[in-house]
N, CA and C atoms as a LAMMPS dump frame, in Angstrom:
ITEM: TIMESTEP
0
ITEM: NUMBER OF ATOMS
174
ITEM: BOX BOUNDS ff ff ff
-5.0000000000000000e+02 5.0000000000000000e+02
-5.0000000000000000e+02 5.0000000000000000e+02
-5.0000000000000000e+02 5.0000000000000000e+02
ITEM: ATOMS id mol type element x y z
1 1 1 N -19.303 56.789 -299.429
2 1 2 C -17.876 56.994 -299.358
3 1 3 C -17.251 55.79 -298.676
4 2 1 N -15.91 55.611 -299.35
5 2 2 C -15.244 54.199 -299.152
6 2 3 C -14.138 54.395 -298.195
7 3 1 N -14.061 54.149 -296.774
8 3 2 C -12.862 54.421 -296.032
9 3 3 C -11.766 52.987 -296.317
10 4 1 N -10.945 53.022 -296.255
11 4 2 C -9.493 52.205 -296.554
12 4 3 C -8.901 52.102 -295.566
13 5 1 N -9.732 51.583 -294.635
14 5 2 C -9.333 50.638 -293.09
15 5 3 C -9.089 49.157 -292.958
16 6 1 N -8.312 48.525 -292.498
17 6 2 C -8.602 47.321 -291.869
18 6 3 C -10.066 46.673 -291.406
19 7 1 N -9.944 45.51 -292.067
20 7 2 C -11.434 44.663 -291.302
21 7 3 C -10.994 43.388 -291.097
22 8 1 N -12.284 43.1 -290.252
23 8 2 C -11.873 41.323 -289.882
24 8 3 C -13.484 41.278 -289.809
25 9 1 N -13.599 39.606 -290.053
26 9 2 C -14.474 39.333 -289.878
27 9 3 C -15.175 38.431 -288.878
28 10 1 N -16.289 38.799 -288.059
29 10 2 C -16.477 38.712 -286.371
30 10 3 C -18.175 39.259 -286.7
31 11 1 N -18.418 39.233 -285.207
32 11 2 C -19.64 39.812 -284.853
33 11 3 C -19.312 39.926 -283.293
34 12 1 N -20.475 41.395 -283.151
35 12 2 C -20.021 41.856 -281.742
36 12 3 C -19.312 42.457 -281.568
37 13 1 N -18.511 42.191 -280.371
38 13 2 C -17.547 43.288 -279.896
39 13 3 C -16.155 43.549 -280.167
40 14 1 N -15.45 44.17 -280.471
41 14 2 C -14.058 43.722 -280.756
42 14 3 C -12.923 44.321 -279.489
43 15 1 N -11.747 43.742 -279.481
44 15 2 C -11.117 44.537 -277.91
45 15 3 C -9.785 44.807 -278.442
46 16 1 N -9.62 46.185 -278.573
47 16 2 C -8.533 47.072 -279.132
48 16 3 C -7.43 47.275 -277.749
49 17 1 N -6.814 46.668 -277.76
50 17 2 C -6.008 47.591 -276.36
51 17 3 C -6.669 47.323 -274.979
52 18 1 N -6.946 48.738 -274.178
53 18 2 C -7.792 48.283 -272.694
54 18 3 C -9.266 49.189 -273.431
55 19 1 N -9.41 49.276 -274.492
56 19 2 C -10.732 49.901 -275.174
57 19 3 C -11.772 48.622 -275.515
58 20 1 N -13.109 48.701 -275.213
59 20 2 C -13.807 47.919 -276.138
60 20 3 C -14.532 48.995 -276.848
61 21 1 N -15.015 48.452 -277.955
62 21 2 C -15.527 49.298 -279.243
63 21 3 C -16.387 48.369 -279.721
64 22 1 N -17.591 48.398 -280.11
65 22 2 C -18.931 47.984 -280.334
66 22 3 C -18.92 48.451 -281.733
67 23 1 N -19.081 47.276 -282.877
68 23 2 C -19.44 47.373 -284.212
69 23 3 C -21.382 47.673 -284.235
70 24 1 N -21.717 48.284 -285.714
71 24 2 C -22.534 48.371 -286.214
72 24 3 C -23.344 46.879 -286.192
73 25 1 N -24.503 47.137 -285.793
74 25 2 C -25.05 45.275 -286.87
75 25 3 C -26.026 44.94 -287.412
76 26 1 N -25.911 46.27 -288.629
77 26 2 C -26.002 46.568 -289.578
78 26 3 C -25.387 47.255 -290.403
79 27 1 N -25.414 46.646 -292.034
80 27 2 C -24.278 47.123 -292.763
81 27 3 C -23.919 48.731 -292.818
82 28 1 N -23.491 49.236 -292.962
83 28 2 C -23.16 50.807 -293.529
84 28 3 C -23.807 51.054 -294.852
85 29 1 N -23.661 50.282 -295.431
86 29 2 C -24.307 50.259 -297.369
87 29 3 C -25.893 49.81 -297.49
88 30 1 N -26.327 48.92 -297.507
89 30 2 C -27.176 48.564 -297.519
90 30 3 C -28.481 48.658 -296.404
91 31 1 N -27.898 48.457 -294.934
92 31 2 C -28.671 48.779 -293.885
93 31 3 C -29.619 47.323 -293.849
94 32 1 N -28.903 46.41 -294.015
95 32 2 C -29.578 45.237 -293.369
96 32 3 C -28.515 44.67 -292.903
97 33 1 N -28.612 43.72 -291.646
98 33 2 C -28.136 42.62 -290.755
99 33 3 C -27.635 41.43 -291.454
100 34 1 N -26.952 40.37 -291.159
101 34 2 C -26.013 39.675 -291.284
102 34 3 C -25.321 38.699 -291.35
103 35 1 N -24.266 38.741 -292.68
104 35 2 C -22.86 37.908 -291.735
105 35 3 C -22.163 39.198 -291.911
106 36 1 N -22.073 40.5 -291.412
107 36 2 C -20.735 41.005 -291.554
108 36 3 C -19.393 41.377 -291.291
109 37 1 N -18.74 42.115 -292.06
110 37 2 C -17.006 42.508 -292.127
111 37 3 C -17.165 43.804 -291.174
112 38 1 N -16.594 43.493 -289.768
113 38 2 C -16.343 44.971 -289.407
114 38 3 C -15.325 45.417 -289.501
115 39 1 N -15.183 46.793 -289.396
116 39 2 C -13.849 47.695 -289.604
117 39 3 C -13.182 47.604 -288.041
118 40 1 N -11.616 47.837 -288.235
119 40 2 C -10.733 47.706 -287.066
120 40 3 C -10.652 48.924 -286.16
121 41 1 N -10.949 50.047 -287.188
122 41 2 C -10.826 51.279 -287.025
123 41 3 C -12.024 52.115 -286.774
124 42 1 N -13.852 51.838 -286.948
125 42 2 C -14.572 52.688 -286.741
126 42 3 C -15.804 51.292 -285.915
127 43 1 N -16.544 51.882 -286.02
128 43 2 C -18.187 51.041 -285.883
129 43 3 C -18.739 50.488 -287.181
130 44 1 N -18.498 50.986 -288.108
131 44 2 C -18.625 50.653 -289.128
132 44 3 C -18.838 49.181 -289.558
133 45 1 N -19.658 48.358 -290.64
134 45 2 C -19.946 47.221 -290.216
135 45 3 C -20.074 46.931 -291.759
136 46 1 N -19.912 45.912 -292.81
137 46 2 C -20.472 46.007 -294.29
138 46 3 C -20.585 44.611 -294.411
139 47 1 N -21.466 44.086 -295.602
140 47 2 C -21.614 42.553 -296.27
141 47 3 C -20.48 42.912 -297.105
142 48 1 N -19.939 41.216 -297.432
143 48 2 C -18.632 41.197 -298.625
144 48 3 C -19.447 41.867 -299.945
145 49 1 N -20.396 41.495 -300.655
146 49 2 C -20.693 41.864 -301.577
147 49 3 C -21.479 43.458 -301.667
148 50 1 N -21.369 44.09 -300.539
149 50 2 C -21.715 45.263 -300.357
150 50 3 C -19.894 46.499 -300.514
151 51 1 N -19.365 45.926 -300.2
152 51 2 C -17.819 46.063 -300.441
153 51 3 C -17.381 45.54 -301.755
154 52 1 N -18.328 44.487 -302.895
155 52 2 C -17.648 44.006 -303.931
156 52 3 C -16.535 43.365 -303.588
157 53 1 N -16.428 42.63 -302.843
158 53 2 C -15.799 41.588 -302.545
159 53 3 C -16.397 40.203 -302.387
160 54 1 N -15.668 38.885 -303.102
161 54 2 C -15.545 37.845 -303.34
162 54 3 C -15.398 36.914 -302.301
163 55 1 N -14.244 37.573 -301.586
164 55 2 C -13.819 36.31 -300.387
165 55 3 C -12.887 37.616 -299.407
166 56 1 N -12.781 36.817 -298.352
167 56 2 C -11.772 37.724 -297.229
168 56 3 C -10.699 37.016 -296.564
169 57 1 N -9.32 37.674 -296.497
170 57 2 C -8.661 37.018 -296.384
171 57 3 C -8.471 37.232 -294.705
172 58 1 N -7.597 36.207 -294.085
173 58 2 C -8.06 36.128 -292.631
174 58 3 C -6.782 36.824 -292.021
């Protein structure tokens, strides 16, 4: 299942507010490690071509 969140692309930690939130690092789809796209919104973590995506815009 495909959530329709915001991503950026990073590794590590990301800092929402006074929250830190710790991505996956490993994909959600595939379940191997990386360059990946994490989500803004979960832990969630994916490769571009695991998403069918080409390129990401910044």
């Amino acid at each position: 299942m495909m959530h329709d969140h915001k991503t950026r692309e990073t590794s590590g930690k990301s800092f929402s507010g006074l929250s830190l939130v710790e991505n996956d690092y490993i994909c959600s789809v595939c379940h191997y490690g990386g360059e990946l796209i994490l989500c803004d919104k979960c832990p969630s973590s994916f490769h571009k071509t695991c998403l069918g995506l080409e390129q990401t815009v910044s």
